[in-house]
C-alpha positions as MATLAB code, in Angstrom:
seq = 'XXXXXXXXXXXXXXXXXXXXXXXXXXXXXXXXXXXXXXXXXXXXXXXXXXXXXXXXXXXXXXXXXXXXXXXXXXXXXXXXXXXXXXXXXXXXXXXXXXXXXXXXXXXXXXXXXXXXXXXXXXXXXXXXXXXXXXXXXXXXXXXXXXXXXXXXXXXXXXXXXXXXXXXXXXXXXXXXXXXXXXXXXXXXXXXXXXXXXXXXXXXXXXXXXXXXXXXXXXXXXXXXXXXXXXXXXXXXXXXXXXXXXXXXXXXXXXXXXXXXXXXXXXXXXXXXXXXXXXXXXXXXXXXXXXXXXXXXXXXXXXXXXXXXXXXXXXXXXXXXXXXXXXXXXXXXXXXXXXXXXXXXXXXXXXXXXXXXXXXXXXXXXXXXXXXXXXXXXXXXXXXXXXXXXXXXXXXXXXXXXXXXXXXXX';
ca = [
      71.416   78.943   75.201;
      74.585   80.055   77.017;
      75.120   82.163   80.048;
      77.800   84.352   79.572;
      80.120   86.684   81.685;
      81.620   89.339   79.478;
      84.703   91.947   80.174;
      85.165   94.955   78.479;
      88.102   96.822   79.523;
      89.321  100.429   79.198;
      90.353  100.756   75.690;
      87.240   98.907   74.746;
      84.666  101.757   76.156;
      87.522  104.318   75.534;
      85.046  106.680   73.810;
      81.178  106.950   73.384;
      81.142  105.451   69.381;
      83.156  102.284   71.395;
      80.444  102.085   73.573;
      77.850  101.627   71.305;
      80.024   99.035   69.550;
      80.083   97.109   72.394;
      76.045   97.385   73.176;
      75.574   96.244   69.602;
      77.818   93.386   70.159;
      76.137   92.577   73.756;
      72.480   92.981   72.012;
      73.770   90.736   69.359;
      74.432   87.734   72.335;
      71.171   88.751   73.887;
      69.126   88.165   70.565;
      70.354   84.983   70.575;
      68.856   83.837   73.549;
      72.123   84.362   75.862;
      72.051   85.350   79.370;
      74.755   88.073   79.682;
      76.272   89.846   82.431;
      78.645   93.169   81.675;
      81.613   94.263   83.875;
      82.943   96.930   82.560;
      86.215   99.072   83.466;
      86.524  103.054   83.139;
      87.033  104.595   80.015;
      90.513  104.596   78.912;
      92.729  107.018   80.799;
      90.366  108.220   83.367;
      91.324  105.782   86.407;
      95.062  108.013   86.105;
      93.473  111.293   85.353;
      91.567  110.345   88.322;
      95.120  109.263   90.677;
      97.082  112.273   89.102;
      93.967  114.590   90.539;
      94.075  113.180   94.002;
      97.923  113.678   94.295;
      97.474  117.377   93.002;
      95.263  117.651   96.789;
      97.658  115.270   98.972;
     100.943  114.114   98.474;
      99.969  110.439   99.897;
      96.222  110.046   98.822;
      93.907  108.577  101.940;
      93.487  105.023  100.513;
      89.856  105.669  101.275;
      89.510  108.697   99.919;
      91.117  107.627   96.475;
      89.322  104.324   96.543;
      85.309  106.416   96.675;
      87.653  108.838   94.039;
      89.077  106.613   91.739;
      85.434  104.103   91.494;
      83.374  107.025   89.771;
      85.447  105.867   86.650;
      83.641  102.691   85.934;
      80.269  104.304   87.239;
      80.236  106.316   84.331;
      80.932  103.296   82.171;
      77.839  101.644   83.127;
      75.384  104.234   82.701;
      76.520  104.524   79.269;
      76.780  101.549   78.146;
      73.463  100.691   79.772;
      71.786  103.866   77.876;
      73.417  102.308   74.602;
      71.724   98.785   75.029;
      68.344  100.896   75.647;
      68.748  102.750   72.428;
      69.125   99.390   70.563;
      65.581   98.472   72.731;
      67.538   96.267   74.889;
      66.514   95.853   78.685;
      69.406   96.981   80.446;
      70.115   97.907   84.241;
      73.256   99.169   85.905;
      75.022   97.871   89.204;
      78.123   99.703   91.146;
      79.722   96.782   93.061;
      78.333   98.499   96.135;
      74.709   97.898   94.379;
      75.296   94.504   93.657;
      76.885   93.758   97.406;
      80.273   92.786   96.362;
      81.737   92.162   99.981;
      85.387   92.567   99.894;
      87.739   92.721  102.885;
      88.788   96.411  104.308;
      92.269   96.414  102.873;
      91.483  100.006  100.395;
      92.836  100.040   97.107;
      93.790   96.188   97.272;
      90.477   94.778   98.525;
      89.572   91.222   98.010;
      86.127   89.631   97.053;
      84.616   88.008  100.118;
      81.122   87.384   98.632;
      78.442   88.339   95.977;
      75.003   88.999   96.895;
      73.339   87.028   93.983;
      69.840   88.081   94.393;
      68.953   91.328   92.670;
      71.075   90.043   89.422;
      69.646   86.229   89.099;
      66.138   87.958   89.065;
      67.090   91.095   86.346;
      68.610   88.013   84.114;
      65.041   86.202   85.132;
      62.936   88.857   83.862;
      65.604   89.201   79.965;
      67.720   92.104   81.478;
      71.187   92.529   80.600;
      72.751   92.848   83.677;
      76.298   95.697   83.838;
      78.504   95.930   86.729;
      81.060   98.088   87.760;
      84.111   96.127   87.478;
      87.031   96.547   90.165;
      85.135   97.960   92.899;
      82.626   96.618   95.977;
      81.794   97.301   99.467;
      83.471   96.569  102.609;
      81.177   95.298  105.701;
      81.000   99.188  107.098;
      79.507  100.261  103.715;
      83.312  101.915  102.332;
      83.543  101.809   98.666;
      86.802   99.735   98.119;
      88.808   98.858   94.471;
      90.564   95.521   93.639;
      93.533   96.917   92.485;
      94.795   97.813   89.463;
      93.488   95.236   86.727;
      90.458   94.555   89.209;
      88.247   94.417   86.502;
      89.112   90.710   85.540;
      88.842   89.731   88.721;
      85.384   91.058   89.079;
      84.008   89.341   86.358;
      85.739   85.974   87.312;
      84.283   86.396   90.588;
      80.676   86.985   88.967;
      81.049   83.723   86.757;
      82.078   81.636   89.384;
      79.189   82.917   92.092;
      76.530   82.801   89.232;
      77.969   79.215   86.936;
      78.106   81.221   84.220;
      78.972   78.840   81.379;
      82.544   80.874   80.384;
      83.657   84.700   81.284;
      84.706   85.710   78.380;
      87.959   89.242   78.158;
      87.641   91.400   75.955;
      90.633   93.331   75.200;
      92.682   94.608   72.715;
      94.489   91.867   71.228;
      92.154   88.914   70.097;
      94.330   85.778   72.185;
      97.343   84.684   74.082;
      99.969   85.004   71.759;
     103.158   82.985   72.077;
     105.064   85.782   73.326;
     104.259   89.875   72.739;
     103.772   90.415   68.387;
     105.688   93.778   69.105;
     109.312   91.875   69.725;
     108.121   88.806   67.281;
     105.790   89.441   64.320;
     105.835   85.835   63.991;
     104.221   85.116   67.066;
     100.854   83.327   66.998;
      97.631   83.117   68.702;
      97.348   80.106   70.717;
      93.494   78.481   70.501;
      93.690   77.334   74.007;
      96.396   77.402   77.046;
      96.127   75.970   80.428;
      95.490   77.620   83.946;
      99.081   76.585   84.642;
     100.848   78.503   81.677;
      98.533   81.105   81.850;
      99.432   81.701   85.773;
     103.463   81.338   84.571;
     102.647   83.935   81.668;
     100.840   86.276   83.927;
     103.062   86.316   86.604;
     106.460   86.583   84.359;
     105.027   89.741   82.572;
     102.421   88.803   80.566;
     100.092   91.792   80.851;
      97.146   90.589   79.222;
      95.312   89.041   82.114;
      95.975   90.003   86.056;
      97.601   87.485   87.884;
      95.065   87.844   90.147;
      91.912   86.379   87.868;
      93.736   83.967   86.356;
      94.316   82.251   90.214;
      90.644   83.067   90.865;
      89.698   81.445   87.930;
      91.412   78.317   88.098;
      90.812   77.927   92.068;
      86.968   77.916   90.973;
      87.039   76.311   87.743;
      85.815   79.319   85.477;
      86.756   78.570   81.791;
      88.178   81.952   80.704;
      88.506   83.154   77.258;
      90.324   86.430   75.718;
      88.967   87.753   72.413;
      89.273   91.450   70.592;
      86.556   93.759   71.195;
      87.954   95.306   67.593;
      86.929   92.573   65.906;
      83.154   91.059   65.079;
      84.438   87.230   64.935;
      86.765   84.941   66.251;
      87.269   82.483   68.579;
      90.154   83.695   71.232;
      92.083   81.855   73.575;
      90.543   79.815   75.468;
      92.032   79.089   79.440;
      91.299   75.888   80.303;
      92.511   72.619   82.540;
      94.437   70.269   81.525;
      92.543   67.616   79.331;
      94.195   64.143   78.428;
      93.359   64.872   74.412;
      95.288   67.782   74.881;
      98.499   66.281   76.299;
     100.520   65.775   73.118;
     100.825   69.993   72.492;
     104.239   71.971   71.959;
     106.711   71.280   74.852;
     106.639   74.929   75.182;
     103.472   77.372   74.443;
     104.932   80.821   74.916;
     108.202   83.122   75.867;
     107.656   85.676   78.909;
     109.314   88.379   79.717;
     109.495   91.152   81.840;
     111.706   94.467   81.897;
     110.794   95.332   85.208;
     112.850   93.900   87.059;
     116.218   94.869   89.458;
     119.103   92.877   90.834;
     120.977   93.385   94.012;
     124.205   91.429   95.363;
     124.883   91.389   98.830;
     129.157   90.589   99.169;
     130.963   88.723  101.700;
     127.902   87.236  103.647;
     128.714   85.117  106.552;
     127.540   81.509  105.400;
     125.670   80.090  108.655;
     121.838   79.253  109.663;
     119.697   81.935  109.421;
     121.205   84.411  106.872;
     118.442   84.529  104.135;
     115.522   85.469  107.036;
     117.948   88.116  108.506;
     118.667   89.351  104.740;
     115.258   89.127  103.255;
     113.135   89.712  106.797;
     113.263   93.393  106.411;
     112.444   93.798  102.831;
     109.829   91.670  103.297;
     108.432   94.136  106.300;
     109.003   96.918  103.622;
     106.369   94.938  101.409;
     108.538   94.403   98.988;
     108.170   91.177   96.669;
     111.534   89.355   96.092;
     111.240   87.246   92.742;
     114.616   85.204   91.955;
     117.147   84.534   94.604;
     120.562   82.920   94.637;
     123.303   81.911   97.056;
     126.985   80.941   95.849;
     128.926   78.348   96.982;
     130.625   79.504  100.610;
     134.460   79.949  100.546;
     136.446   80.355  104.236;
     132.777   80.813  105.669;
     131.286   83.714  103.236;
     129.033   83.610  100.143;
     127.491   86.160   97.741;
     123.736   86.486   98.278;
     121.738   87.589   95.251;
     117.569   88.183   94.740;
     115.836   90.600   92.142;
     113.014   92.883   93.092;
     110.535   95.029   90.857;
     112.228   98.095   89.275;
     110.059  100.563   91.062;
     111.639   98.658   95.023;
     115.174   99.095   93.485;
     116.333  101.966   95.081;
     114.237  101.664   98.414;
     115.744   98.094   98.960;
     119.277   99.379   98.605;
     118.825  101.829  101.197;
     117.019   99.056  103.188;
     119.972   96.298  102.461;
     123.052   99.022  103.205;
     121.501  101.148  105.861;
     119.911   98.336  107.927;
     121.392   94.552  107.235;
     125.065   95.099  105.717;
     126.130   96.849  109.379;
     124.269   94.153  110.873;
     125.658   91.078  109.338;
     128.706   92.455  108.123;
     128.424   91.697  104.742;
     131.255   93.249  102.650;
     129.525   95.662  100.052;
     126.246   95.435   98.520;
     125.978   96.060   94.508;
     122.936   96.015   91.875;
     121.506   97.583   89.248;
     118.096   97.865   87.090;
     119.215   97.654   83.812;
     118.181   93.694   83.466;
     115.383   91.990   82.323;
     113.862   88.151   82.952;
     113.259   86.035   80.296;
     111.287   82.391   80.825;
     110.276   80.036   78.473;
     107.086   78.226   79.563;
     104.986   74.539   78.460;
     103.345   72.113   80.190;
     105.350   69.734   78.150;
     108.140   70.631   80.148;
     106.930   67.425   82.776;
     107.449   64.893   80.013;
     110.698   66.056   77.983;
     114.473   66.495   79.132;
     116.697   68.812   78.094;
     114.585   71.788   77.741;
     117.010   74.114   79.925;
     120.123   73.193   78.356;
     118.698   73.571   74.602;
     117.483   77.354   76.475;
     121.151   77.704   77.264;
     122.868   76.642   73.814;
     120.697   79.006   72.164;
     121.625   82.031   74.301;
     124.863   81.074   74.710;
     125.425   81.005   70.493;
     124.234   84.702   70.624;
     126.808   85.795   72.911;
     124.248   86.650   75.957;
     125.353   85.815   79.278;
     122.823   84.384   81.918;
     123.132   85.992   85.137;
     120.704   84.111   87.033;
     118.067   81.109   86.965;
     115.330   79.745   88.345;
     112.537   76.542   87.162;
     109.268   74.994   87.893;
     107.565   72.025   86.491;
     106.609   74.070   83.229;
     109.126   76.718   82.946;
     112.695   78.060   83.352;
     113.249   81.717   83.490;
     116.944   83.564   83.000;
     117.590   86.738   84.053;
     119.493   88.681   81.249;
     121.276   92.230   80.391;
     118.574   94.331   79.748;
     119.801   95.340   76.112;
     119.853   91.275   74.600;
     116.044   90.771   75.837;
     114.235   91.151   72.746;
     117.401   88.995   70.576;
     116.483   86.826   73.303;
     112.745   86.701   73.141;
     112.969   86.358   69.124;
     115.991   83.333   69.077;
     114.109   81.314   71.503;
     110.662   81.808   70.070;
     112.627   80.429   66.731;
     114.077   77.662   67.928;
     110.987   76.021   69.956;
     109.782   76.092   66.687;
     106.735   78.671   68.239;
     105.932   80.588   64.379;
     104.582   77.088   63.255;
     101.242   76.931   62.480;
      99.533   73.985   64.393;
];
């Protein structure tokens, strides 16, 4: 018999009737003879009803106000879903992450998982208990309730596996796999059976949106085999997130297409080309928390260059300001331009390390479809463009073609 970590996210105990499906599907496991543990997230839509509450009280929620505010969500999830296991005569007990001891750091509504107290769950699984936690939520060291972060949910049940050797944590979302890119801009797209830590870190991070970024690191840095199946469906076997194997090695070059419409570039003109300029540039959006993704510098003519870097759509606007209110008077750079009407596309394999010419076939095919690349950036196992915002999805859909991704493998 297995032992088994098992996700259920929003949309999965979105209403009571989805709640019972997913007890009958847990009590299904448990009559086998599995050990199960449950992390569950809030029913769909409450977390924001929850966020859009606070702000109606205070224009800037206190962080620990909105964390104890915003982690009632998933204690309701529990109960219920523990009451539906009892109704099916299941043994069933319910855990808040402050219950359990999930020790995270103090940093509210971004905590990080220090520890799991093991104790109270190893001996509810001893004595046949289905065992639910609160996903995204623990306990700082002064007792504060504290959240993960949007997504957290993942990440709590990652954690779980990995501090209890649970034999796989298995998602369960909405969609029944990793696809090769989203079915919504490619019908054709497939499920993949399994994809490794690697692409599934690339996918994440480039706008996947099907795992956080977050678990899929914590899984791989601990060695959790992760799997994604549909809580819609009874059957099926998933994706499954794996290493690396050797019998594995001779896969498609590429597994997927990414791509991500959040994104926002800014051009900083006539930039004096000496030591130094990047940090003095990018130093103060960094202090501004702001993520920089891509970044280019051109070729220096009569001692000035054009600096370019994209930032999330939402730090457009504040990193303008930043860029012509606090660097271009202090460098002297000559204007500073942008806009947010782009989008990154990346195509991503771990096939990439043992075939050439996987950027320049990426290029022919855009460049036959008329769509300009405005800026690039590789790895080992992918290259990413950013494009015009309007040619994403022709570009999603030609390059998904001609990787030969619809075939059935």
């Amino acid at each position: 018999m297995a032992f088994y970590v098992q996700k259920y996210g929003g949309t999965s105990v979105g209403s009571t009737e989805r709640v019972r499906n997913v007890a009958r599907r847990v009590a299904k496991f448990h009559a086998q003879g599995h050990r199960i543990i449950v992390v569950v997230s809030a029913m769909s839509g409450e977390t924001n009803r929850l966020i859009a509450l606070a702000r109606e009280v205070q224009n800037n929620p206190d962080p620990r106000e909105m964390d104890v505010m915003v982690s009632t969500g998933e204690q309701v999830s529990i109960a219920l879903l523990s009451m539906a296991l009892m109704a099916l005569k299941v043994k069933a007990k319910s855990y808040t992450g402050a219950q359990v001891r999930i020790l995270t750091d103090c940093a509210h509504t971004k905590a990080r998982i220090l520890n799991i107290d093991q104790d109270k769950i190893r001996t509810d699984l001893d004595n046949g208990h289905v065992v639910i936690v609160a996903g995204f939520q623990g306990v700082d060291q002064h007792g504060n309730i504290t959240t993960l972060g949007r997504g957290g949910s993942d990440t709590t049940g990652v954690a779980l596996a990995a501090a209890l050797k649970a034999d796989e944590c298995q998602i369960y979302t909405d969609v029944d796999g990793i696809y090769t890119t989203d079915p919504r801009v490619v019908p054709e797209a497939r499920r993949l059976d399994r994809i490794t830590f690697e692409e599934m870190l690339e996918m994440a991070s480039l706008g996947s949106k099907v795992l956080q970024l977050r678990a899929v690191e914590f899984a791989g840095k601990y060695k959790v085999k992760l799997r994604v199946l549909s809580s819609f469906e009874e059957e099926g076997p998933g994706t499954l997130i794996t290493f690396e194997e050797n019998e594995h090695m001779e896969q498609p070059v590429i597994s997927g297409i990414a791509f991500n419409r959040d994104e926002a570039k800014i051009t900083v003109l006539g930039v004096p080309d000496h030591p130094g300029i990047a940090y003095q540039i990018l130093g103060p959006v960094a202090d501004a928390n702001i993520d920089v993704d891509m970044i280019i510098q051109n070729v220096s003519h009569d001692d000035l260059t054009d600096f370019s870097f994209t930032v999330h759509r939402n730090d457009f606007n504040n990193t303008m300001n930043i860029i012509r209110e606090k660097i271009q008077p202090h460098i002297g750079a000559r204007d500073v331009i942008g806009g947010d009407r782009i989008a990154k596309v990346s195509v991503v394999g771990v096939g990439m390390r043992s075939h050439a010419g996987i950027a320049s076939k990426m290029f022919r095919v855009l460049a036959e479809e008329g769509i300009n690349i405005q800026m690039i950036a590789t790895s080992e196992i992918k290259v990413s463009v950013v494009v015009d915002e309007k040619y994403m999805e022709l570009a999603v859909r030609v390059l998904h073609k001609a990787f030969d991704l619809e075939q059935v493998l």
